[in-house]
C-alpha positions in Angstrom: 93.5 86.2 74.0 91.6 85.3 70.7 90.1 82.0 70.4 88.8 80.2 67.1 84.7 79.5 67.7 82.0 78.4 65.5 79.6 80.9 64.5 77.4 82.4 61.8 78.3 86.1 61.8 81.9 85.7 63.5 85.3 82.9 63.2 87.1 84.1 66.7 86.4 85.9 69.7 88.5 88.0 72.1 88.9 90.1 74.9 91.4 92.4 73.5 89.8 95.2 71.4 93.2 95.3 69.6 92.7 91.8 68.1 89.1 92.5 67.1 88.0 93.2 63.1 85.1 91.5 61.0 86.0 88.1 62.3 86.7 88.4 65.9 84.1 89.6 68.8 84.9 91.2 71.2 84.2 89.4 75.1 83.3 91.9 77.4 84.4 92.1 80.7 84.7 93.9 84.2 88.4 94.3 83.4 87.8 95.7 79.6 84.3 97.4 79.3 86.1 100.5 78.5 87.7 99.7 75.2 84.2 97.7 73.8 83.6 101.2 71.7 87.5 100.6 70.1 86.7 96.8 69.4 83.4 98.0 67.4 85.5 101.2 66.0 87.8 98.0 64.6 85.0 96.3 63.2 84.3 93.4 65.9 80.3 92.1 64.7 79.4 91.6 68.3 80.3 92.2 71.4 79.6 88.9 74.2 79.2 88.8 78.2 81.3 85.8 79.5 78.2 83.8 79.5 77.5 83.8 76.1 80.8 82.4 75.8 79.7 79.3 77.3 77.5 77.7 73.7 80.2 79.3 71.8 83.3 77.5 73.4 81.3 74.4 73.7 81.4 74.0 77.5 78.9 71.3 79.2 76.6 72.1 81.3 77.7 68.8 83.3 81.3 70.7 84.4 81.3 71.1 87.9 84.0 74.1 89.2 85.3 74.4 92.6 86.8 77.1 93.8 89.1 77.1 96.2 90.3 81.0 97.9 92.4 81.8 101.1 95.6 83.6 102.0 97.7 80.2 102.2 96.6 76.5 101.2 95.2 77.6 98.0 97.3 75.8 95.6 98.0 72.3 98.1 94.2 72.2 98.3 93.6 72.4 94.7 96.5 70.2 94.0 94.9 67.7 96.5 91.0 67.7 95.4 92.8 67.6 92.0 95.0 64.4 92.7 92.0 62.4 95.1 90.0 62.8 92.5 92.1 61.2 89.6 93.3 58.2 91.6 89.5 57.3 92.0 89.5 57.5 88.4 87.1 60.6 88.1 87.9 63.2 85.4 89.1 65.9 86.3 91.1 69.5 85.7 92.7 71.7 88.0 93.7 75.7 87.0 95.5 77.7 89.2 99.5 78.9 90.4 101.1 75.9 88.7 99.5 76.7 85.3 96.1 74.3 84.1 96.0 70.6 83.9 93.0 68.0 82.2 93.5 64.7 83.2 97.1 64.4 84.6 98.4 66.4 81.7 100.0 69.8 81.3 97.7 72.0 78.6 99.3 75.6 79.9 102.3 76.5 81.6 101.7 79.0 84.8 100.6 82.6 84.8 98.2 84.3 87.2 96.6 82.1 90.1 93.6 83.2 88.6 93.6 84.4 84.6 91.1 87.0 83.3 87.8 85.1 82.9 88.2 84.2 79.0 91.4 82.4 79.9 89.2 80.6 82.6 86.4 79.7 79.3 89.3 78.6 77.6 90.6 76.1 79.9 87.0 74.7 80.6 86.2 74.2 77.1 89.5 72.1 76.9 88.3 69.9 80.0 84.9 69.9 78.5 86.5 68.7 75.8 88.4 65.8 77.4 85.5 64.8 79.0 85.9 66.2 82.8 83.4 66.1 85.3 85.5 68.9 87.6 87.2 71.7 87.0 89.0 72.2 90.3 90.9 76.2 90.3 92.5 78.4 92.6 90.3 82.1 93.3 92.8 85.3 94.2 91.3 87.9 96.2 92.3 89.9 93.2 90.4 88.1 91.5 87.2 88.3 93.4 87.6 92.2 94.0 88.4 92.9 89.8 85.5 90.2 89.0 87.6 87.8 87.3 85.2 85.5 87.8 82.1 86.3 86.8 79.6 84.2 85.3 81.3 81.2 86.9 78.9 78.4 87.9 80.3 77.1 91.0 79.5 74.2 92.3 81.4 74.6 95.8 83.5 77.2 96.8 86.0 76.6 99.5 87.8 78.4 102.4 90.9 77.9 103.9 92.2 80.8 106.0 92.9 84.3 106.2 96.1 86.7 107.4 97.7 89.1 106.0 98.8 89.5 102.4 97.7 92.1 99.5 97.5 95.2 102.0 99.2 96.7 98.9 95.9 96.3 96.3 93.1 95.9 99.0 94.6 99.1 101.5 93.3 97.4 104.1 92.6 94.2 106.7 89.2 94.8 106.6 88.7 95.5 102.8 90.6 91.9 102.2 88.4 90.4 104.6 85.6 91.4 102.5 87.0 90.6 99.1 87.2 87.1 100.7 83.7 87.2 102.3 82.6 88.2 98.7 83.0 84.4 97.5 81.0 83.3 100.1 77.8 85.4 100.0 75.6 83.0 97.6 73.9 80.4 98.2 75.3 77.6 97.0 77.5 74.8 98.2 80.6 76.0 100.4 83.1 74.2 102.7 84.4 77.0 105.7 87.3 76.5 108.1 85.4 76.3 111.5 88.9 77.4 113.2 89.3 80.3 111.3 86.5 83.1 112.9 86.9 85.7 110.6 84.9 85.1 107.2 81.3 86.3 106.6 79.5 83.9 104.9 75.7 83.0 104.6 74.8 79.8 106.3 72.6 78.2 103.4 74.4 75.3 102.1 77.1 75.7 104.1 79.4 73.3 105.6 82.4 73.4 107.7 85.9 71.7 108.7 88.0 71.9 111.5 90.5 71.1 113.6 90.1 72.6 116.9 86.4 73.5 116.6 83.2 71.4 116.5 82.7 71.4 112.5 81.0 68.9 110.4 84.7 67.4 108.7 86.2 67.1 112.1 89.3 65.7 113.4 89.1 63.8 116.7 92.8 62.7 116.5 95.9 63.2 114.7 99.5 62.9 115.2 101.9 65.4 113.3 105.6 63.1 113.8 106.9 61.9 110.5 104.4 63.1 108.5 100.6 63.2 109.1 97.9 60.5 110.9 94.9 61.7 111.4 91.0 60.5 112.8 88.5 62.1 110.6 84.9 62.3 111.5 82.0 62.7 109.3 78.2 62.0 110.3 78.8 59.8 112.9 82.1 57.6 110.9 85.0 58.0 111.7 88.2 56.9 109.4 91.7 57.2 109.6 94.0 58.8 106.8 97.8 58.6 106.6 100.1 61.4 104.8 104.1 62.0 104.0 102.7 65.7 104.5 104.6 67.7 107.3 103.0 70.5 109.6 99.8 71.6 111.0 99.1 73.2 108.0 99.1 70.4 106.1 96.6 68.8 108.0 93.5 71.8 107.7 94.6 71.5 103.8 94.2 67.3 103.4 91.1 68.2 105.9 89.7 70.5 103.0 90.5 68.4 100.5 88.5 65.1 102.0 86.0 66.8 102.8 85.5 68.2 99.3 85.9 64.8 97.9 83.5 63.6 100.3 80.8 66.4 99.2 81.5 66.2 95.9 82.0 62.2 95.2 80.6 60.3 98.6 83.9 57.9 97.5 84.7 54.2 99.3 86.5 55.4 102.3 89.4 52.8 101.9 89.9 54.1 98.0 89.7 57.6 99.5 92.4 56.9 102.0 94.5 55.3 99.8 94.3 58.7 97.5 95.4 60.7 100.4 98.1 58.2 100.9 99.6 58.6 97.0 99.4 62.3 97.4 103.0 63.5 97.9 102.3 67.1 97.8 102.9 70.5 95.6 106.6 70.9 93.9 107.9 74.2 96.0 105.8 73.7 99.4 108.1 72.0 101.6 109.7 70.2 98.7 112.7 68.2 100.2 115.6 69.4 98.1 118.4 67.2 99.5 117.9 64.7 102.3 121.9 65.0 104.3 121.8 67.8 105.6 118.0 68.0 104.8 117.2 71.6 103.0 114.2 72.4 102.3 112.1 74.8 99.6 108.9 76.3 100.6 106.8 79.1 98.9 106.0 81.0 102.2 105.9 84.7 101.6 103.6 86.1 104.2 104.2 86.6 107.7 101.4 83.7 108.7 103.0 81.3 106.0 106.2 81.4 107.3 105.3 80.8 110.4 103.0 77.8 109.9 105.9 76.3 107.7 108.8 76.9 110.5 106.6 76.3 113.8 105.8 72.6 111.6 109.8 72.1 112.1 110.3 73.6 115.1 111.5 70.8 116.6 114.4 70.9 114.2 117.8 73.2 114.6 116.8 75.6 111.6 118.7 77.9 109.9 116.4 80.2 107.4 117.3 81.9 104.4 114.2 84.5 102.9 113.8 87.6 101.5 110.2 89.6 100.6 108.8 90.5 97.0 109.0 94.3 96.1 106.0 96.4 95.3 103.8 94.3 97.7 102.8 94.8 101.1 105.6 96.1 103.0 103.8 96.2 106.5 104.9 92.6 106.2 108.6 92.4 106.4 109.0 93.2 109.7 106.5 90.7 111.2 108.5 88.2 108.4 111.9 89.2 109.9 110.7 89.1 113.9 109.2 85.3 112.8 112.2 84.1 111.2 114.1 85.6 114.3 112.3 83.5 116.8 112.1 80.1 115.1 115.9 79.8 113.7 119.1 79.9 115.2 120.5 81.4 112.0 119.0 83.5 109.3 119.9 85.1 106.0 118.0 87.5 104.6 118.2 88.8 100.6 116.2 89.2 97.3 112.7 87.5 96.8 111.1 88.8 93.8 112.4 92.9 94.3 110.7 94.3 90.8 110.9 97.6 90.7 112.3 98.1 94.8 115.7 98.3 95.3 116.9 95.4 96.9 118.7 96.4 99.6 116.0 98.8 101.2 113.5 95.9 101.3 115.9 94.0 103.2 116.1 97.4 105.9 112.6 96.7 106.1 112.7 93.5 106.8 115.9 93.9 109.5 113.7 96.3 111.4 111.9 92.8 113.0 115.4 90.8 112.8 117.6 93.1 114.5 120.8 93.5 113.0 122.2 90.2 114.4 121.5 88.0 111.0 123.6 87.9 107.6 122.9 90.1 104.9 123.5 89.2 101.4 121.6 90.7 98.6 122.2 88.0 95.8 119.7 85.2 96.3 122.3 82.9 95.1 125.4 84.1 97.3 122.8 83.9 100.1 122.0 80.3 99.7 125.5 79.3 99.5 126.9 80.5 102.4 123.8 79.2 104.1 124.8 75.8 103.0 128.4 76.2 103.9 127.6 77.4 107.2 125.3 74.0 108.3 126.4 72.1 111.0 125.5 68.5 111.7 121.9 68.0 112.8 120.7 71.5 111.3 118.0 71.9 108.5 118.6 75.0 105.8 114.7 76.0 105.0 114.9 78.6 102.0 111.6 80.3 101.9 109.7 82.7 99.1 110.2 81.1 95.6 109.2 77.9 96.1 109.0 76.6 92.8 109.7 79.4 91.3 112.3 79.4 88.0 112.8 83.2 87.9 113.5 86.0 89.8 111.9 89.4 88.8 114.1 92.0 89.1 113.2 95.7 87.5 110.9 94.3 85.3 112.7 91.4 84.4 112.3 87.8 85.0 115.9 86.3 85.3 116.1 82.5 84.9 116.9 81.4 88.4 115.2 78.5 91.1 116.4 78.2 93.9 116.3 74.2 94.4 118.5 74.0 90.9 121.2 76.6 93.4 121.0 73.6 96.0 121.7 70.9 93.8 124.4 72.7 92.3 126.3 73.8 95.4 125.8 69.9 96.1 127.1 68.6 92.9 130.1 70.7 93.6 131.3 69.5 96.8 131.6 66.4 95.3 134.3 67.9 92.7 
């Protein structure tokens, strides 16, 4: 991208040696070191490291980023830190899945969970700008392996959990532990999920959450019925937080999300409660669609998000309808069949996201955990509507995947298509 700066020798700068020439300099990176000899070749005055982007772009100092990484939770946490801190009137932005936000409003529409590192720059010169004191943002393992965020100046960096996802990039349990791991090897500020045993961190500066451990953000009751109540203990205090959240899974991510409040802020803990109260979650993660029959939209796509999203309704009669993205792990649609298998009475598999796959042998894949006892229909759509025809009374239709999702990205192109806007159509024409 090429962004308009002030400076004496140069008017833009850019980390694209194809928009380089007399005016622009070129920002070099992990991800573009290669082509720095073709943005001087083209005439770019200088070429920058990210952190002599920093005067340039005319970031403060005073911006605070948090970090937030994990296989699932990532973008409910964020969203949560995000929306805690605004109702106690703090300024704040938040970068991540759902595109960037300053202060409640929409700057940039969604694009990687976490951009290449001038896109980063860009959106905390536009918070600096506004006058934030955070700049809360969602860190891919991609991310930390390609060094997407270098030069960063985190203030706390934040785990949630790991299982498996991105076997396809990282070749490996072990090397994805480690990209993760990576994050946490400083010594700054960090907030760790006690429960989850797997992360190598370093102690210094660390703090920790939990649920069933000993941790110091720890939760000595909670009740998961109609939504979330939960005891929260910190330092001796204890306080009590209500949420319309469902699921266990819910509860570690409000968990994180206090507690980084808490580190960050020390807040009043009745204005802090109230924020967790007002926080009605992430469009796409369990996002009720339609109330009777209740249907519901989630983004779970790996085997351990699907089943923390359909063990949180177990107690329901579910029917499922899912598919799994193309040209991504596909060690994982079995296990993502075999889960879907044991927690619903019916399930429908078809399309996610199939790229550059065909279709129809992800879906054999995926059938291998199932069995052959499920319905097969390859068009997302199709799939969803007989779903919904086939409900009976008292059963919940959980479509899982897309989330919020308005396209579906099929040999290299991105059809519009969401599946909620399928629901309220199927709905809107029963009534015809």
């Amino acid at each position: 991208m090429k962004i308009p700066v002030l400076h004496s020798q140069f008017r833009h700068i850019s980390d694209s040696s194809l928009e380089c020439d007399a005016d622009t300099a070129f920002v070099c990176t992990a991800q573009n070191s290669t082509y720095a000899k073709d943005a001087i070749q083209r005439g770019a005055p200088a070429v920058l490291a990210p952190e002599e982007c920093y005067g340039l772009l005319s970031i403060s100092p005073e911006l605070k980023v948090v970090g937030i990484t994990g296989t699932n939770g990532k973008t409910t946490t964020a969203a949560a830190i995000y929306s805690f801190l605004l109702d106690l009137h703090v300024k704040v932005a938040l970068q991540g899945t759902r595109g960037c936000f300053v202060n409640d409003a929409l700057v940039e529409a969604r694009s990687l969970t976490t951009p290449p590192i001038l896109q980063t720059l860009w959106h905390m010169a536009q918070a600096s700008k506004a006058g934030c004191r955070y700049f809360i943002m969602e860190v891919s393992s991609h991310a930390i392996a390609q060094k997407r965020i270098e030069s960063l100046p985190f203030t706390l960096r934040i785990f949630t959990n790991i299982s498996q996802d991105h076997l396809d990039f990282h070749g490996s349990m072990e090397a994805y532990i480690a990209a993760k791991s990576a994050f946490f090897a400083c010594e700054g500020m960090k907030l760790i999920n006690q429960d989850e045993r797997v992360l190598r961190y370093n102690p210094k500066n660390a703090f920790t959450y939990g649920v069933e451990s000993p941790a110091d953000f720890s939760v000595k009751a909670y009740s998961l019925k109609q939504g979330i109540r939960a005891v929260v203990a910190w330092r001796g205090k204890t306080f009590s937080v209500e949420s319309s959240l469902q699921g266990n899974f819910n509860l570690y991510n409000l968990l994180a999300a206090i507690s980084a409040v808490i580190l960050l802020e020390s807040p009043q803990e009745e204005a802090l409660c109230e924020a967790v109260e007002g926080f009605g979650g992430v469009s796409g993660r369990m996002e009720v669609v339609h109330d009777n029959p209740l249907v519901v939209v989630d983004f779970a796509h790996t085997p351990d998000g699907m089943e923390k999203v359909l063990d949180a309704m177990k107690h329901q009669h579910l029917v499922v309808v899912f598919g799994a993205g193309g040209n991504r792990d596909a060690i994982k649609r079995p296990l993502m069949g075999r889960i879907a298998k044991r927690y619903a009475s019916r399930v429908f598999v078809t399309s996610d996201n199939p790229r550059f796959e065909n279709p129809q042998e992800i879906i054999e894949q995926i059938l291998e955990g199932t069995g052959r006892d499920v319905v097969v229909e390859v068009d997302r759509r199709k799939a969803i509507e007989q779903a919904l025809c086939s409900l009976c009374s008292g059963e919940v239709l959980l479509i899982l995947g897309k989330g919020d999702e308005e396209y579906q990205e099929i040999a290299g192109i991105k059809y519009p298509y969401d599946d909620r806007v399928v629901v309220r159509e199927w709905f809107e024409g029963q009534k015809h």
